[in-house]
MIKE-392769 format. One record per residue (C-alpha): residue number from 0; x, y, z. Coordinates in steps of 0.02 Angstrom, whole numbers, plus 50000, padded with zeros to 5 digits. Each point is the difference from the previous one (the first is absolute). Example, Ala and Ser with C-alpha at 12.3 -4.5 7.8 and 13.67 -1.06 7.14 Angstrom:
// MIKE-392769
+-----+-------+-------+-------+
|   n |     x |     y |     z |
+-----+-------+-------+-------+
|   0 | 50615 | 49775 | 50390 |
|   1 | 50069 | 50172 | 49967 |
+-----+-------+-------+-------+
This chain:
// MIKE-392769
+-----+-------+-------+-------+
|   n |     x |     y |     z |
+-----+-------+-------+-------+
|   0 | 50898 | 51693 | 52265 |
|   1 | 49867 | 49978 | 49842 |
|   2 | 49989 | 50127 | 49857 |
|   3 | 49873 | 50003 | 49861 |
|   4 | 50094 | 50047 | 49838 |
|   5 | 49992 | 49965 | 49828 |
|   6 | 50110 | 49883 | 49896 |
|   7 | 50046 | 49980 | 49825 |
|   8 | 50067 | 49842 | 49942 |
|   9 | 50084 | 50032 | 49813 |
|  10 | 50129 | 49971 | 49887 |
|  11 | 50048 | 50168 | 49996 |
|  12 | 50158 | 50028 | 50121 |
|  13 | 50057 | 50173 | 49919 |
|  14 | 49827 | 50068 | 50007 |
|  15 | 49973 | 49937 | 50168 |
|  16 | 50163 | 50074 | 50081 |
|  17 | 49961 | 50165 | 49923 |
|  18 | 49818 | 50003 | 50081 |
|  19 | 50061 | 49915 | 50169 |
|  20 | 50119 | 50133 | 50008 |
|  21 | 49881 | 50154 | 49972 |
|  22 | 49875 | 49943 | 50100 |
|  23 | 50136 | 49928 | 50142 |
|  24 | 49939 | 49809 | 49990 |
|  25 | 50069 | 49824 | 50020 |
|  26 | 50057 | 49941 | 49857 |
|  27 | 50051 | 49796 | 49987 |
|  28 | 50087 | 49943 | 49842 |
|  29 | 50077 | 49851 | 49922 |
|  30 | 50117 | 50023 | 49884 |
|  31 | 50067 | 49832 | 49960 |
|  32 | 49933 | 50003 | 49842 |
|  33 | 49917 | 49828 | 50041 |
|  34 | 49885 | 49944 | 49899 |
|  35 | 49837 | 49925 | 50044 |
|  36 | 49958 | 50121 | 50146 |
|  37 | 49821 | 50092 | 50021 |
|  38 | 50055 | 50149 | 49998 |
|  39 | 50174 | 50107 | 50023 |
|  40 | 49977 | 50147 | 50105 |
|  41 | 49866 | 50024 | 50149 |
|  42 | 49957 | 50162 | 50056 |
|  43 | 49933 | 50042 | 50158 |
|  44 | 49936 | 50199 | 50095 |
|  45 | 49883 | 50097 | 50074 |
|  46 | 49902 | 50116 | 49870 |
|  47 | 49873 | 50086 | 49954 |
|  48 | 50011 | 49972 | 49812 |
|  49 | 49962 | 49834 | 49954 |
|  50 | 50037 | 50062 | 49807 |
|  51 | 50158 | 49989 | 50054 |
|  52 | 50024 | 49829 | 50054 |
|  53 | 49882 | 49958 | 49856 |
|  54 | 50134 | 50064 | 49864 |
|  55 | 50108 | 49878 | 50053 |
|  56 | 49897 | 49847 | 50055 |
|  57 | 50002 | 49881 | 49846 |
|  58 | 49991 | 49840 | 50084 |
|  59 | 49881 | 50072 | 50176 |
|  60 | 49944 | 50115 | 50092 |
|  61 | 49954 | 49991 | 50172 |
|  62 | 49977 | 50078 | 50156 |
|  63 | 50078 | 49915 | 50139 |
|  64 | 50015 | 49982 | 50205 |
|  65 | 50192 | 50017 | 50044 |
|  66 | 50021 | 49894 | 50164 |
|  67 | 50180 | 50018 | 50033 |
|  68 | 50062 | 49816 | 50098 |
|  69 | 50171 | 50034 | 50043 |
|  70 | 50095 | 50193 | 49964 |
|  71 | 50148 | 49991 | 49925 |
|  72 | 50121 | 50051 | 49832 |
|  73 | 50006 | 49877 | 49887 |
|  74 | 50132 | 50007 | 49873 |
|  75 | 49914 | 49866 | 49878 |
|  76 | 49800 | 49942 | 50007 |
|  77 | 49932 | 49831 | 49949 |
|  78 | 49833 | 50047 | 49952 |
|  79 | 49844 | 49895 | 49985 |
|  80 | 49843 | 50049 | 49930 |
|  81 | 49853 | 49886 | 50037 |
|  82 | 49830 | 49943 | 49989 |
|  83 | 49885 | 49922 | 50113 |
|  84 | 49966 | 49811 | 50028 |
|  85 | 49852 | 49969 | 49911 |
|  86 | 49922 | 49885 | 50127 |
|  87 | 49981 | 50168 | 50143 |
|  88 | 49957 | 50174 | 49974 |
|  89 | 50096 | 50111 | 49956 |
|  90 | 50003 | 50094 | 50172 |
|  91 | 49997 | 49840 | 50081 |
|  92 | 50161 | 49987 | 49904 |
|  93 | 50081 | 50161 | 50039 |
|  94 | 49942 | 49985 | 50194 |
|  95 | 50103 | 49824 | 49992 |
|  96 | 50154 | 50092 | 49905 |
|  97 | 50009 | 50120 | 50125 |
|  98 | 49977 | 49918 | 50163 |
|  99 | 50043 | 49852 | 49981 |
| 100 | 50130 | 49975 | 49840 |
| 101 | 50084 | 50175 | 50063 |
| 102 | 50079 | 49954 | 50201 |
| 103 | 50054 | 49824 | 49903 |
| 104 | 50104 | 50092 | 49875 |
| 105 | 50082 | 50107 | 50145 |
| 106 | 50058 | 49831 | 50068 |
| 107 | 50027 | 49883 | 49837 |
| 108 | 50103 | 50163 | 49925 |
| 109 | 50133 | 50034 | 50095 |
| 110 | 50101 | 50086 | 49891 |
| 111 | 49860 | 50111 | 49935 |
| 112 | 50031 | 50181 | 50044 |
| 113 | 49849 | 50071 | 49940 |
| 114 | 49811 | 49968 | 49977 |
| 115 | 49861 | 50064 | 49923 |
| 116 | 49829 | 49955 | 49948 |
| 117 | 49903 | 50079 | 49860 |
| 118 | 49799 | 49937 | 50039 |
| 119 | 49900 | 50048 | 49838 |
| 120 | 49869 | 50063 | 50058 |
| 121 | 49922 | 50057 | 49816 |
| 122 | 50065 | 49955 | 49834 |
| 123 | 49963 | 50164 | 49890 |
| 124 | 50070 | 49920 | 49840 |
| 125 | 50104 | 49854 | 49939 |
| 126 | 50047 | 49854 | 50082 |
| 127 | 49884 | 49936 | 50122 |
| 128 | 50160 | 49984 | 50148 |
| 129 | 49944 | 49975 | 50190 |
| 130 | 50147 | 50073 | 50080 |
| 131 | 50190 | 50022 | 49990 |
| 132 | 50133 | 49951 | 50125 |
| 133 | 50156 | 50085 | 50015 |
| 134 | 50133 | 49894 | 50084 |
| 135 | 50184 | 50109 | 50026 |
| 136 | 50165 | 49916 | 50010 |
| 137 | 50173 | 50077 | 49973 |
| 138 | 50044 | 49910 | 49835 |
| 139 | 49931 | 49908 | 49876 |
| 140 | 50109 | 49854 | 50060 |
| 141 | 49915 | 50013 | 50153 |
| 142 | 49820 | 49975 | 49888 |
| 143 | 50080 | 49863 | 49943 |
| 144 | 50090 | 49900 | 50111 |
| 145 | 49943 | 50085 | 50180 |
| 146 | 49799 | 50003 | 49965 |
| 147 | 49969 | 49874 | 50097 |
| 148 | 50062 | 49976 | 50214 |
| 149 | 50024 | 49813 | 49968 |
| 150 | 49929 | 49865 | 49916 |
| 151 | 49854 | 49970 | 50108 |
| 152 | 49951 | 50183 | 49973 |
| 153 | 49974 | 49965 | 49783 |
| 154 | 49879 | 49874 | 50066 |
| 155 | 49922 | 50105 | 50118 |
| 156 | 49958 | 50157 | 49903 |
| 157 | 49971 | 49890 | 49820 |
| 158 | 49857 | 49903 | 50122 |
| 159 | 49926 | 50179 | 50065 |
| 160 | 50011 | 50075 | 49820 |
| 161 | 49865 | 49879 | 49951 |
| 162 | 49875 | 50074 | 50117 |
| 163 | 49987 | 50156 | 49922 |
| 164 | 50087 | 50014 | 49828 |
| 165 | 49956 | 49920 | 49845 |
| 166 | 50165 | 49937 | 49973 |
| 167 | 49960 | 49945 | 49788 |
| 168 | 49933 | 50160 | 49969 |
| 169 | 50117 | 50135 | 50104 |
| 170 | 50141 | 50036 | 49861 |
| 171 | 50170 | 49976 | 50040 |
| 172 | 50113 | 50114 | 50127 |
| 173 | 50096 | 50168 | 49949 |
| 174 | 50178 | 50032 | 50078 |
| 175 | 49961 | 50182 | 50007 |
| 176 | 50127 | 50147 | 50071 |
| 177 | 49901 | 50112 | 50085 |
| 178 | 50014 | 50202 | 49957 |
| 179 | 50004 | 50089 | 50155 |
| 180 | 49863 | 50168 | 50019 |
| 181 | 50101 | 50174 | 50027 |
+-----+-------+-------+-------+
C-alpha cells in the first residue's frame, strides 16, 4: 500500500506529540537523549494544512510516498534517513531502494518485524533528505544485536546500500519508539 503524506523531521518531540495527536498521525521519536542525531522526533499524516506540519518542521519538511514492505507492530524503530548516491539520480536511486534494496532486507533481516519506507518525493524546507526507512523490531536489543540474519547478510545489505545511498552524507540512525495513531 503507498500513501502520500507529509513529514516533519524536528527537534521538537512535545510539540510534535501534541499535533500528531490532534490531527491522528504517526509520530516516531527518540528519546535517548543521544547526541549527534539529525533530528529527534519525525512526524508523519495525511492533511490538509501544511501550516501545521510547518510549525513543527525545524530541521524538514517534506511530502512523502509511504510504501509499506512488511505490516507489522513494532515496539522499537531503527530509523534511517538518507540521501541519494551522488553518482545516479535521485529516482534512479529510490527505484533501486525500493525494488531492489527492499525484498533483500526481507531476507538479510530476519528478525525485523516491521518495515517502512518514507520516498521523498519533495523537500518543502530543510534538509535536503531522499527518503526514510523504518525498520521494526521488538527491542532495542534486537536493533542491536538481531539487525542483521547472519554475518553474510551485513555484507550483503552494506554492498546494496552503496547503490543507492550516499553513505558519507546520510546522517547517522535514530532508535525511535513509534507513537501509535488513535
Amino acid at each position: 500500500m503507498h500513501t502520500m503524506e507529509l513529514a516533519a523531521a524536528s527537534t521538537q518531540a512535545g510539540a510534535c506529540a501534541d499535533l500528531a495527536e490532534e490531527l491522528n498521525a504517526q509520530l516516531y521519536v527518540d528519546d535517548r537523549g543521544a547526541t549527534g542525531l539529525p533530528f529527534t522526533a519525525l512526524l508523519t499524516g495525511v492533511t490538509d494544512s501544511v501550516t501545521d506540519f510547518q510549525a513543527v518542521a525545524d530541521v524538514g519538511l517534506y511530502l512523502i510516498c509511504r510504501r509499506l514492505i512488511k505490516p507489522g507492530v513494532p515496539q522499537k524503530i531503527a530509523l534511517f534517513p538518507l540521501r541519494h548516491h551522488t553518482a545516479k539520480s535521485r529516482d534512479e536511486c529510490d527505484a533501486h531502494w525500493r525494488d531492489v534494496h527492499a525484498p533483500l532486507a526481507l531476507i538479510h533481516h530476519a528478525y525485523m518485524t516491521h518495515y517502512t519506507q518514507l520516498s521523498v518525493v519533495s523537500t518543502l524546507k530543510g534538509e535536503p533528505f531522499d527518503g526514510f526507512a523504518l525498520c521494526g523490531f521488538d527491542s532495542e536489543a534486537d536493533i542491536r544485536e538481531r539487525f542483521f540474519t547472519n554475518e553474510q547478510s551485513v555484507g550483503v545489505i552494506q554492498n546494496d546500500i552503496q547503490n543507492f545511498a550516499d553513505v558519507s552524507q546520510s546522517p547517522r540512525r535514530l532508535i525511535a519508539t513509534p507513537m501509535q495513531r488513535g
